[in-house]
Each structure stands twice: as structure tokens, then as C-alpha cells.
C-alpha positions as CSV (number, residue, x, y, z in Angstrom):
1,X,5.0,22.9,-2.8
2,X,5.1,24.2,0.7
3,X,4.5,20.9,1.9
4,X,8.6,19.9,0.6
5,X,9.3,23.5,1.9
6,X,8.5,22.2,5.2
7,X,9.4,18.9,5.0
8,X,13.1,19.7,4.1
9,X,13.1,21.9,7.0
10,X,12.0,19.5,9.7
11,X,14.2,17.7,11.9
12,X,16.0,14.9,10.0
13,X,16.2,11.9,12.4
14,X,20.0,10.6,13.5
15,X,20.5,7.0,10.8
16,X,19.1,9.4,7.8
17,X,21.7,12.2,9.1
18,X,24.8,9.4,8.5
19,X,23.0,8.6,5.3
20,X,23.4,12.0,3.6
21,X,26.5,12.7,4.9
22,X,27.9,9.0,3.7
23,X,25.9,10.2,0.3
24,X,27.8,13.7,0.2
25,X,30.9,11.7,1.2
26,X,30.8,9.7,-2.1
27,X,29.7,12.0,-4.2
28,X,33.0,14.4,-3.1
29,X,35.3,11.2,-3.6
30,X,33.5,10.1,-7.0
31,X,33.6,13.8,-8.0
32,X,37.5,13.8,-6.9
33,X,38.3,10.7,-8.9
34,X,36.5,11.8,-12.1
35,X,38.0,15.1,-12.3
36,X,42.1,13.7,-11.5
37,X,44.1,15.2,-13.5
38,X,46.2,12.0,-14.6
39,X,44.7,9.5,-17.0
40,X,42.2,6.9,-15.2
41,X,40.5,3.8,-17.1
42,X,37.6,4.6,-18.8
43,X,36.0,1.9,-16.3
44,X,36.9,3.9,-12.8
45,X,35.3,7.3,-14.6
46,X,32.5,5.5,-15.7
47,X,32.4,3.9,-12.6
48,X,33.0,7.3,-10.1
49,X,30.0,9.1,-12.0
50,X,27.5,6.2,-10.9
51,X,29.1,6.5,-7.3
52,X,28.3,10.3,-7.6
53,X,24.7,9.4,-8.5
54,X,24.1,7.4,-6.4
55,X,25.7,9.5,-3.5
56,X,23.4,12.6,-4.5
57,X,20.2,10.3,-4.6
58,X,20.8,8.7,-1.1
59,X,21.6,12.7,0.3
60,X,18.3,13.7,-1.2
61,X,16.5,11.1,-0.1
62,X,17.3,11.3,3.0
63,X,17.2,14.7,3.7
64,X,13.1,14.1,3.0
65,X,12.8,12.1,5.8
66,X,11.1,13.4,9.1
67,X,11.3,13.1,12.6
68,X,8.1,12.1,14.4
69,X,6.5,12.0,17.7
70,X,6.5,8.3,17.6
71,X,10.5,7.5,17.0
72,X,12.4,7.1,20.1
């Protein structure tokens, strides 16, 4: 367990930075569109809570990753 600790803490390198922002990005807009208050097609709600999915498992994942000696 204190290995993820640490690991979340580390210095996230710059491309995996733009990935969990893009991820929290989508996830924001997919959560905007499936709570509008006027009536949407069943197919953009279905459709905005896979975007929100898939925005909060590219922000995870990439908050994981770790910067390294050997990156330049």
C-alpha cells in the first residue's frame, strides 16, 4: 500500500499530465451533458456516461505514472 502512496505522489511526467487533464476534461463535459436539464436521446446519455468512464480511467491511469532518471 505505501508503494501507491508513493507512487501517486511522485512527479507525473509532462504527456501523462495532458492525459489526466484531457481525462478530467471529458469526464466534466460527459458529466455536463448527462446531467442537462432538457431532454437528450437516450443514445447521447448512454453515450456521455462511457465518455465519463473512460475520462476517469485515462486520469487514473495516468496519474500512476512516474518520472524517472532516464526520461529526458
Amino acid at each position: 500500500m505505501k508503494e501507491i502512496v508513493q507512487r501517486l505522489k511522485a512527479p507525473t511526467p509532462r504527456f501523462f499530465r495532458k492525459v489526466r487533464n484531457a481525462g478530467l476534461i471529458l469526464t466534466g463535459v460527459a458529466g455536463a451533458i448527462a446531467t442537462a436539464p432538457v431532454a437528450l436521446p437516450a443514445a447521447v446519455i448512454a453515450a456521455a456516461g462511457y465518455l465519463a468512464l473512460a475520462g476517469a480511467i485515462a486520469s487514473a491511469v495516468s496519474q500512476t505514472a512516474v518520472k524517472t532518471g532516464r526520461q529526458k
